[in-house]
Each structure stands twice: as C-alpha cells, then as structure tokens.
TIMAR-535720 format. One record per residue (C-alpha): z, x, y negated; residue number from 0. Coordinates in nm, 3 decimals. Each point is the difference from the previous one (the first is absolute). Layout:
REM residues N
> Z|X|Y|NUM
...
***
This chain:
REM residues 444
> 4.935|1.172|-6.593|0
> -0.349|0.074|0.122|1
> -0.280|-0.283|0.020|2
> -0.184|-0.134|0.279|3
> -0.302|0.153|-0.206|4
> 0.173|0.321|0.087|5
> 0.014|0.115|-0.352|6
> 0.304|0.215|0.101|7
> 0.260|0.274|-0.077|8
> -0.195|0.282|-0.140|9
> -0.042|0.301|0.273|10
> 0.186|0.225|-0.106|11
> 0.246|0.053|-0.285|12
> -0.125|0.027|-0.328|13
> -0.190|-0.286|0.018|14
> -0.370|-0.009|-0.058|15
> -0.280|0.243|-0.004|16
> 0.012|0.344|-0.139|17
> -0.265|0.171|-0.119|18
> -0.323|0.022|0.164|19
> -0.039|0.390|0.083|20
> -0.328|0.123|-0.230|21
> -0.274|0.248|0.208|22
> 0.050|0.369|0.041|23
> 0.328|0.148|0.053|24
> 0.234|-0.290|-0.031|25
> -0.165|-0.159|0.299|26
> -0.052|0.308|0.205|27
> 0.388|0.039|-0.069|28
> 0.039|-0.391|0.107|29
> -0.183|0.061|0.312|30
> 0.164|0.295|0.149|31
> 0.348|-0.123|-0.080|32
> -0.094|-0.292|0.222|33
> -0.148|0.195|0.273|34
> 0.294|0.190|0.006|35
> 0.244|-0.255|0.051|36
> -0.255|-0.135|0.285|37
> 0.040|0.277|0.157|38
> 0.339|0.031|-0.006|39
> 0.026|-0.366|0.183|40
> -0.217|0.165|0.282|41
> 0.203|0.280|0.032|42
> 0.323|-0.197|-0.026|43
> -0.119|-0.273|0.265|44
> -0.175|0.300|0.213|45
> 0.358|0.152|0.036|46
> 0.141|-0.346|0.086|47
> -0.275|-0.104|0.240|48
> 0.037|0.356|0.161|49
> 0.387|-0.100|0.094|50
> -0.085|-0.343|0.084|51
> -0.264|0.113|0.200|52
> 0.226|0.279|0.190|53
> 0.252|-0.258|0.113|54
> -0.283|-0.218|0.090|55
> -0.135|0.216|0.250|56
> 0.274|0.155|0.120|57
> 0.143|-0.357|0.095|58
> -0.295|-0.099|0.181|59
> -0.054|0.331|0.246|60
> 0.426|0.049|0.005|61
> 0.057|-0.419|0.142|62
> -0.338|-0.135|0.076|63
> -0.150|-0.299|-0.116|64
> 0.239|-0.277|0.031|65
> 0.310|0.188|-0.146|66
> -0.326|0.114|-0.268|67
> 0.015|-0.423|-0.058|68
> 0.365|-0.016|-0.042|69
> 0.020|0.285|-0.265|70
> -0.331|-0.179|-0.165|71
> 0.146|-0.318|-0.015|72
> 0.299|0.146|-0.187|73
> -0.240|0.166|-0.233|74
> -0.186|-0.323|-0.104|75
> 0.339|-0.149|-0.083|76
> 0.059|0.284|-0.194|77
> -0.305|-0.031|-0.208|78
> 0.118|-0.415|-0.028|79
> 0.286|0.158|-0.211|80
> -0.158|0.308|-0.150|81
> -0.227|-0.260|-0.215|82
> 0.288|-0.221|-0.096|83
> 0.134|0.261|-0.178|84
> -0.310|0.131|-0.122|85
> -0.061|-0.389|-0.115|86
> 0.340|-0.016|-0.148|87
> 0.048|0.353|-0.149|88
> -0.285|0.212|-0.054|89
> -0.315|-0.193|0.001|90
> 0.108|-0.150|-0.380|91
> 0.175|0.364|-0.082|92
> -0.377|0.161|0.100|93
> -0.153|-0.331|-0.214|94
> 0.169|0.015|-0.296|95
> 0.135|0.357|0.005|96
> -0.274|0.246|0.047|97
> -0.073|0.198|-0.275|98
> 0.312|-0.098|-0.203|99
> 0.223|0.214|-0.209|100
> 0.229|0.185|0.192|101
> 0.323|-0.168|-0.142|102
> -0.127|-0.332|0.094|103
> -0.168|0.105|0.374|104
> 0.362|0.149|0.060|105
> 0.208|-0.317|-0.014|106
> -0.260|-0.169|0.189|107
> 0.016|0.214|0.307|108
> 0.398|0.000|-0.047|109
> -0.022|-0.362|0.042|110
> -0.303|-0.028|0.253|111
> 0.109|0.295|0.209|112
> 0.339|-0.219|0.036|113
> -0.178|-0.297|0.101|114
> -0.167|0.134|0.272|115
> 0.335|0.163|0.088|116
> 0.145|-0.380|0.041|117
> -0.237|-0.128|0.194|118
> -0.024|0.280|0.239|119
> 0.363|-0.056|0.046|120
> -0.001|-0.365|0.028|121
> -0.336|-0.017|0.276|122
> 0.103|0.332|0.154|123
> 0.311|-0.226|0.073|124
> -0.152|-0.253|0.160|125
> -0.231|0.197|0.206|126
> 0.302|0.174|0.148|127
> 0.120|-0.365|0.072|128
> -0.290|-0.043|0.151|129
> -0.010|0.218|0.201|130
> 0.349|-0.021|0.146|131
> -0.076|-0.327|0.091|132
> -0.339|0.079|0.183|133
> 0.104|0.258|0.245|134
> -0.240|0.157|0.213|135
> -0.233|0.232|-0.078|136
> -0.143|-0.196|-0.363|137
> 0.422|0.022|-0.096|138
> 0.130|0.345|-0.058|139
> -0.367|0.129|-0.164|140
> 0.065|-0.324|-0.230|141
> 0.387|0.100|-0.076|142
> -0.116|0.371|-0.077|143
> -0.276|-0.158|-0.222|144
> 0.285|-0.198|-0.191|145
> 0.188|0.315|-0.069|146
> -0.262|0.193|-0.119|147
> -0.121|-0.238|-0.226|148
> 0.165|0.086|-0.346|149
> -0.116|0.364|0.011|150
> -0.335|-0.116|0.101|151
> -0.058|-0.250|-0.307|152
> 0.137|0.222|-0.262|153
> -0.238|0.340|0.103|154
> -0.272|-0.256|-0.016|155
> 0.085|-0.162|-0.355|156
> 0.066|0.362|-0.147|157
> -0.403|0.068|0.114|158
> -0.108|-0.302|-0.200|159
> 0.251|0.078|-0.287|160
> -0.173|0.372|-0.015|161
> -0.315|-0.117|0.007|162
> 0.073|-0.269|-0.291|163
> 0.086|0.270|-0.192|164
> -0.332|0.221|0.091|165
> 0.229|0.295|0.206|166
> -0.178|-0.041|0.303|167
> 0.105|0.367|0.074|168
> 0.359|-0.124|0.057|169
> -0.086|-0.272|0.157|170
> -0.201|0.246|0.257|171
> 0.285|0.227|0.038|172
> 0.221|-0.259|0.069|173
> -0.168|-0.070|0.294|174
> -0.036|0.352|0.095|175
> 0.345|0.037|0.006|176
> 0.012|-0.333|0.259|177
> -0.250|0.114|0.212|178
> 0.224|0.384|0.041|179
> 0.322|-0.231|0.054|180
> -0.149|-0.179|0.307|181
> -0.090|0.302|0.179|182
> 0.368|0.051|0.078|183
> 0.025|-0.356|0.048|184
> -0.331|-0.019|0.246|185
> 0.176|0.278|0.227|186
> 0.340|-0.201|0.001|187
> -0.152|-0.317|0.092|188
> -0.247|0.118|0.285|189
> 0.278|0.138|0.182|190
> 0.161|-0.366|-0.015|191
> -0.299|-0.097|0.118|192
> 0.006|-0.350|-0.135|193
> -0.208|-0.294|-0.265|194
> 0.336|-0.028|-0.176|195
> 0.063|0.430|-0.049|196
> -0.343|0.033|-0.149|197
> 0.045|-0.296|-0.220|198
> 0.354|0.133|-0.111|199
> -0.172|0.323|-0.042|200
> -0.285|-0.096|-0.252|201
> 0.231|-0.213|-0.188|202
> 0.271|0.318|-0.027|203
> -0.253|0.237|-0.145|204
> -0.142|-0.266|-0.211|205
> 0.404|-0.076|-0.208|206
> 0.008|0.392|-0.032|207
> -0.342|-0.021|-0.212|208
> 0.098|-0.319|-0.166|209
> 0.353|0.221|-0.073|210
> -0.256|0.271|-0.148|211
> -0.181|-0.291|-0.225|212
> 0.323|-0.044|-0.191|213
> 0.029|0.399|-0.079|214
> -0.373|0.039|-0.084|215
> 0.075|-0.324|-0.244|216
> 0.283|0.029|-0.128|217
> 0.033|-0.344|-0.006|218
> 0.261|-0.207|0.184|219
> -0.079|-0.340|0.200|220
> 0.202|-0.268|-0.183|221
> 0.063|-0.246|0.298|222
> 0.219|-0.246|-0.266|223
> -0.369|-0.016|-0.172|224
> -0.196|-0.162|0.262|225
> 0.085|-0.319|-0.084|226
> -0.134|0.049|-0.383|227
> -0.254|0.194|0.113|228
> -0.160|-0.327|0.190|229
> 0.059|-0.235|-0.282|230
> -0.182|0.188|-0.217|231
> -0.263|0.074|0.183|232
> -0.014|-0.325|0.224|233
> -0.302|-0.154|-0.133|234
> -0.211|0.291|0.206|235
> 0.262|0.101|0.235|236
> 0.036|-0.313|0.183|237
> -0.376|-0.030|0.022|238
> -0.055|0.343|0.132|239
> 0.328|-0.079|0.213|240
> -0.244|-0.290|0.164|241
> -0.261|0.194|0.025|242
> 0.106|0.335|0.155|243
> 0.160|-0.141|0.260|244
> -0.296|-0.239|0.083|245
> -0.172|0.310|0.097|246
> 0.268|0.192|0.205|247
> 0.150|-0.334|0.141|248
> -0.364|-0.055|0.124|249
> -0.017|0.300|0.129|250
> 0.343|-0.031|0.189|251
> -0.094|-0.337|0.108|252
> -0.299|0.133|0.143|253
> 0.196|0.253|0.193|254
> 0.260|-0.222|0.139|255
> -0.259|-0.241|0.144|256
> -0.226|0.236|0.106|257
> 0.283|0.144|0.238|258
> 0.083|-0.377|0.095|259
> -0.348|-0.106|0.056|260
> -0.127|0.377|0.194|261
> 0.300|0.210|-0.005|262
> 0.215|0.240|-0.168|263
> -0.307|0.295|0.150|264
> -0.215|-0.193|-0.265|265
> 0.170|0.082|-0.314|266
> 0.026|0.329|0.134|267
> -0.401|0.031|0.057|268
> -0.038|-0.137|-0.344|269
> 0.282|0.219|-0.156|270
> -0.160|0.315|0.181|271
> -0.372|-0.083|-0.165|272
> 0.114|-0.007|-0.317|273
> 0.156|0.342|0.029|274
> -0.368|0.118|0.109|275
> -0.032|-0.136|-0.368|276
> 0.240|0.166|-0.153|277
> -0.098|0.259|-0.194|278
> -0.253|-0.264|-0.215|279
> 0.296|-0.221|-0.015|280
> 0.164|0.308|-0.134|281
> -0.240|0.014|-0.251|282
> 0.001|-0.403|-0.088|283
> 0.360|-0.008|-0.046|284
> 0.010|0.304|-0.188|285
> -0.257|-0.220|-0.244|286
> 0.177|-0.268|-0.005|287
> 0.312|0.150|-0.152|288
> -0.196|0.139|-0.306|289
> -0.276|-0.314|-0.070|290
> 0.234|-0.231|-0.141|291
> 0.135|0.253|-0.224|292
> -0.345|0.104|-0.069|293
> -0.165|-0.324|-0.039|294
> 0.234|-0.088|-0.297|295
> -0.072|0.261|-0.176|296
> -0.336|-0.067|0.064|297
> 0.081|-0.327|-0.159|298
> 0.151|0.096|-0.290|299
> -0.233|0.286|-0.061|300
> -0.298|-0.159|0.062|301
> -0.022|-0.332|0.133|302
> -0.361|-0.045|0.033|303
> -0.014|0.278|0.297|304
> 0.272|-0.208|0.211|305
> -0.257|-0.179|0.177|306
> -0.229|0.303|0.063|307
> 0.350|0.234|0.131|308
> 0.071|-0.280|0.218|309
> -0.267|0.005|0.173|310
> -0.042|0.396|0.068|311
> 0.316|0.016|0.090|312
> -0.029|-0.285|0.281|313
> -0.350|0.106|0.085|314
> 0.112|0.328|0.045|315
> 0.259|-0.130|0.227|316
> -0.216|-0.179|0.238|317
> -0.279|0.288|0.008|318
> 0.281|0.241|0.086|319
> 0.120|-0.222|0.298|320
> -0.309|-0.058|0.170|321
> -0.050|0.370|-0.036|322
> 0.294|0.045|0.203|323
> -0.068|-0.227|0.250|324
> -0.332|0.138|0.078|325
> 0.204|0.371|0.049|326
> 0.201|-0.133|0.217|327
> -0.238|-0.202|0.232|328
> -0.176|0.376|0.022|329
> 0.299|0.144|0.072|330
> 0.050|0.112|0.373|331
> 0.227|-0.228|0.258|332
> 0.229|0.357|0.093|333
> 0.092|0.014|-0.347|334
> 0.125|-0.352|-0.073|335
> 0.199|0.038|0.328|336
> 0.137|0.379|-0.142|337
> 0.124|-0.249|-0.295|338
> 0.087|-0.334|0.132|339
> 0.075|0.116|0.408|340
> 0.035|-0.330|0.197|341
> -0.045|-0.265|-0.342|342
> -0.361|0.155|-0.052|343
> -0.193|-0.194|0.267|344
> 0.089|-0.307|-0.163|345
> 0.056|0.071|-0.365|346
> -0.421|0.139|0.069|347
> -0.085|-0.341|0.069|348
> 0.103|-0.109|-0.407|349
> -0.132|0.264|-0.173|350
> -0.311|-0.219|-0.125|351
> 0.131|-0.314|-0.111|352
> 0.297|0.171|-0.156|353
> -0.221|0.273|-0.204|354
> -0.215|-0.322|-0.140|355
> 0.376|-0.164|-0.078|356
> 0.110|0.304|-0.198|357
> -0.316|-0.009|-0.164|358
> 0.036|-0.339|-0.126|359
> 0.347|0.038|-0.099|360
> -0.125|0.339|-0.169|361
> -0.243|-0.180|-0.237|362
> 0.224|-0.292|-0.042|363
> 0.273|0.290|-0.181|364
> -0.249|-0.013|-0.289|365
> 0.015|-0.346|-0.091|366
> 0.381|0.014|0.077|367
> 0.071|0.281|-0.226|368
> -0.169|-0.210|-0.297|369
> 0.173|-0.267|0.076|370
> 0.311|0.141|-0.009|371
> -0.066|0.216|-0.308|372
> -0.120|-0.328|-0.149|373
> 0.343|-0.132|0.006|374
> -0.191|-0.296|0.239|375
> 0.302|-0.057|0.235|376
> -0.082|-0.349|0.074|377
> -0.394|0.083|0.063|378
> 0.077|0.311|0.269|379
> 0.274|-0.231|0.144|380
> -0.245|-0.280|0.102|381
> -0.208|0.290|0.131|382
> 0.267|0.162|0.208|383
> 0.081|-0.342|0.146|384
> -0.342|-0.065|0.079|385
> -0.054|0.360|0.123|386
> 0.333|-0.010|0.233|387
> -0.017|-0.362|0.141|388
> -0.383|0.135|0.102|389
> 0.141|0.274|0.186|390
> 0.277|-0.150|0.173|391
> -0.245|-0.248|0.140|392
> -0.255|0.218|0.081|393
> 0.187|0.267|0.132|394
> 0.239|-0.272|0.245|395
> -0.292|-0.222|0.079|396
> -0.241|0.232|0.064|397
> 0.255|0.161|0.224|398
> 0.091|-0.362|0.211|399
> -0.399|0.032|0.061|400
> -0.064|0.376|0.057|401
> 0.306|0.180|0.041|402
> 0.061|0.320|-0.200|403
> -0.378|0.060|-0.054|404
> -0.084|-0.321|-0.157|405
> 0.295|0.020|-0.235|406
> -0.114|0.296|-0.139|407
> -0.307|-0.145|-0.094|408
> 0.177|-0.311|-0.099|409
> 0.194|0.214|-0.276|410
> -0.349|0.171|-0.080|411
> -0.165|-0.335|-0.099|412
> 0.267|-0.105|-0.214|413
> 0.096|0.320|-0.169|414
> -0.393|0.044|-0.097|415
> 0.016|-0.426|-0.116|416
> 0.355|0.037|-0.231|417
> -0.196|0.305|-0.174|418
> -0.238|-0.225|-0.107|419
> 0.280|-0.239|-0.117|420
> 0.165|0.275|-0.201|421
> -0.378|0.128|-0.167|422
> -0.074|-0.371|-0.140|423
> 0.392|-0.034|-0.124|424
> -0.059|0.344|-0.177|425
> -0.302|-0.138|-0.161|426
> 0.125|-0.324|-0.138|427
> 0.302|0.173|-0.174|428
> -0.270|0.269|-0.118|429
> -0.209|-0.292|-0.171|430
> 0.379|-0.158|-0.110|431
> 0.061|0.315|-0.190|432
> -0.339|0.048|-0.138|433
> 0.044|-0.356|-0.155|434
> 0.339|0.048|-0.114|435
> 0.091|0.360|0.037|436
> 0.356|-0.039|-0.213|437
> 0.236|0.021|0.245|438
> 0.324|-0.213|0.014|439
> 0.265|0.219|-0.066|440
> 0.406|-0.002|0.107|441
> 0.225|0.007|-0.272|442
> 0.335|-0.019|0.152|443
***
C-alpha cells in the first residue's frame, strides 16, 4: 500500500540505493553505459518516427487533407489505447523492472507482454465495433484500426520490455525490421487508394515486428497472466492507467471537437504541423523511452543528482524544440509544400504555437520522469489531470473563439502552465524524500 505522503514501492527491484559510484573509472564507466542506452532510445524512436513519419506524409499528398483528418483521427484513438496498455503493462514492468536480474525481468515481460496482448484484443474489438456501426468514411479506417490493434500493442510493449532490461539495440532493430515490413505494405495500400488500406497496412507490418519481439526474447506473452499481473502491480498501474489516458484522451478529445467545432481539414492542418516537427519529436520520444529507466537508476545510484538530471534532461528538451521551430520558420514555403503538398498552407499557420507547446511538454518530461522514478503515482496523476483538463479547454475554447489558429495557441498556454504544475510536484516529493528518504517497500 503506498501513502498519500508518497513514500512508495521502491523503483526498481532490489529495493533501495546501491552504492554511490566513487570518482575515476567507476563513474566514467557509469556515464558511458548511460549514454549508451540514451542513445539507443534515439536511435530506436528515430527508426519509429521515420515510419510514422512515411505514412504520415504519404497520406496527406496520396488523399488530401480531409481524408489526412480521417486517418488522424484514427491515429489519436490509437494513441487513447497505446497508453492503456502502456499504463496497465509496461509503465510498472519499466518501474519496477529495469535493471533487474534477468530471471526475474523475464517473467515480468511474460506476464506484461500478455497484458498488453489482452487489452489490444479486447479495445481492438470494440474499435472494430465501432466502426461497423459508424459507416462512412470515419467507419472502415476505425474497423481496420480494431484489427490491427493486438500486433500494434505487443511491438510496442516488447520496446519498453528491451529497454527495461538496458538492450536498446533490440529494441532498435525491432523497429527496423517494422519499418522494412511496411514498405511492402505502403505499395499494397496506395494502390487501394484508401484511409482504411494504409491503416491496415501500418498495423500489418507492425504484428510481423511484434512476431520478431517474441524470437529476439525468447520469451512468450502469457495472456492467462494479465489478470495477476494487474493485481500485483495495481497500486501504480491503475494510477498510471488514469493518467496516460488523461493525456491521449485529451488529445483525442481535442481532435474530435476541433473537427466538430472547424472541421475534419483542422485536425488535418494540426496533424500535418506536427509532422513538420517530427524529427524533434523523434528525438523526444526516443528520450522518453530511456529516462524512466534511467532516472531510477539515477535514484538508486545516487539520489542526490535526481533533481539536477531532471532538470537537464527537460531543459534540454525545451531548448531543443524551440531550436526546431526557429529552423523551420527559416525554412522556405516550396519546401514545406515538397513535404506536406496541399496540408502545408495551413499546417504553416501552427508552426509557432505548436513549437512553444512541444517545448513546454519537453521540459515538463523532466519533472515527469522523477516523478515516475520516484514511485509518486498519485503526485504525477494530479499533474496529468491538471495538465490534460488545461488542454482540452484551451485547445476547444480557444478554437470556439479563433478557429484552428487560436486553438493552437490555446494548447500552447496550457502545455507551458501544466509544466509548471509537474516542476513544483517534483519538488515537494524531492523535499519528501530528503526528509524521509526510506522508502516504503512491497512485500507481497
């Protein structure tokens, strides 16, 4: 049971500190062993963004903006139940698992790996309901979605599951082989010409990587686990559960109004800006799969430099985004049409207010990445609460009063104002620990 005073399940099994790596070699060692497995999460996320970011663009200049909104809107909903499983499965496995002996990090990922493998099947279900029942052209990219959704889930929890276990390499590879498989797939679907063949077609290539996963592991998803998998690890699963999907439900409700409120062309405009920020998105996803991992070791290395990683890593983040942003203000109109064809007149439009977003959500992955290595499930939950209800509003009423524009901005403002949020939550479990650092620790 963990305490309001969030004196919680240590980070990572064993529990408690290790040693505090002396000066000279030790620490060198220390240091490059963690740069290495950062840059393994850029290169992994660099190979994922660089599919993502294929079918992205080829969707837009192949069926124009609007069907650009349909296949976006199917994506958000995708990303609603990529981070229930990631709540559910691997956000505890990357918690509590990183850095483990291998016996024990083995029947973890059996077990999580399974659990994401159930609820794949059991949303992928509905969303093929769904989209039976909508018709039109939302329906059949919905139904494809549904399909898909198993394979999808379970190449995503084997990343995490690598990653816990410091073989980013595999992890990378992994999605090597995904983005090889959807060449085949890319041709196949452009010739149907349709949202609902392209969806079908990153989802395909996506099970035959998740199929690779289980030969690079050796390890089988136990689907009759998932239910003791989430007892035992419901006192942060739940939470993360809550708070995950806060932040893609927000981001899905955002989408679905926006396209009631201006029209379907506006999630495409927005969709088609962030691609123009892709390749830093590449890079703070690619981050984000490692700094967890990282930051509890951090923590039970040496605690006192939590703080201080934080906030380089988050920093680094936001410096990195504006950075962008300025590129691609200086970047000539021709060439944003070469990328985006008819979707880059409007996606120019957001490129401000978005870069300042990402930046603010950049420096906010600090704080969130000590929370979480913290064990502080309830703290980042009030802060992704906070952060999401912020957007939603700002994004939806900025958009009643300024269409597409002014939600962008909208976003901007309250991504930049739930970073702040997440910063002073970081800092009261900081001073928590410092009075109290002996962490509560599960025994069953």
């Amino acid at each position: 049971m963990t305490t309001e005073g969030e004196k919680t399940t240590a980070p990572a099994a064993p529990a408690g500190p290790g040693p505090v790596p002396g000066p000279g070699p030790a620490r060198q060692t220390a240091k490059r062993a963690m740069v290495g497995r950062l840059s393994w999460g850029l290169a992994d996320q660099a190979a994922s963004s660089v599919s993502n970011f294929v079918v992205g663009i080829y969707v837009a200049r192949s069926l124009g903006v609007t069907a650009f909104g349909v296949f976006s809107l199917a994506w958000v909903t995708y990303g609603v139940v990529l981070n229930v499983s990631r709540g559910l499965a691997t956000d505890p496995l990357v918690v509590r698992f990183s850095g483990v002996p291998g016996a024990s990090w083995r029947g973890a990922v059996s077990r999580s790996t399974g659990t994401a493998l159930v609820v794949g099947a059991a949303l992928g279900a509905l969303c093929l309901m769904a989209g039976i029942g909508l018709g039109g052209r939302v329906g059949p990219a919905f139904a494809a979605l549904g399909v898909m959704m198993p394979g999808l889930l379970l190449q995503d929890a084997w990343r995490f599951s690598f990653f816990a276990a410091g073989a980013g390499r595999k992890a990378f590879v992994n999605d090597v082989v995904w983005g090889v498989a959807l060449v085949p797939a890319m041709v196949v679907a452009a010739r149907a010409g349709s949202v609902a063949a392209f969806v079908l077609a990153w989802g395909a290539s996506a099970t035959v990587a998740a199929g690779y996963g289980y030969l690079q592991s050796g390890i089988r998803p136990r689907m009759t686990e998932a239910r003791g998998w989430l007892r035992e690890q419901r006192d942060l699963g739940y939470r993360y559960l809550v708070e995950n999907v806060s932040l893609s439900g927000a981001s899905q409700l955002r989408a679905y109004g926006l396209g009631a409120i201006v029209g379907v062309g506006a999630v495409g405009a927005v969709r088609g800006a962030e691609l123009l920020l892709g390749p830093f998105l590449a890079v703070l996803m690619g981050l984000s799969l490692v700094t967890v991992p990282e930051a509890a070791r951090v923590l039970r290395q040496a605690p006192h430099q939590l703080g201080r990683f934080c906030l380089l890593l988050g920093g680094g983040q936001a410096a990195g985004a504006l950075l962008w942003g300025t590129a691609l203000l200086l970047m000539p109109g021709r060439f944003g049409e070469l990328v985006l064809g008819g979707v880059w007149h409007s996606a120019s439009e957001l490129i401000v207010p978005i870069t300042l977003g990402v930046a603010g959500a950049g420096l906010g992955t600090g704080a969130a990445a000590g929370l979480r290595a913290l064990g502080a499930a309830r703290r980042s939950l009030r802060c992704q609460l906070f952060a999401s209800a912020c957007y939603v509003s700002g994004g939806l009423g900025a958009a009643a009063a300024a269409g597409t524009v002014g939600s962008a901005w909208g976003v901007a403002a309250a991504t930049i104002s739930g970073s702040a949020v997440w910063w002073l939550q970081l800092r009261s479990a900081l001073r928590e620990r410092h009075r109290d650092p002996i962490p509560e620790v599960r025994t069953s």
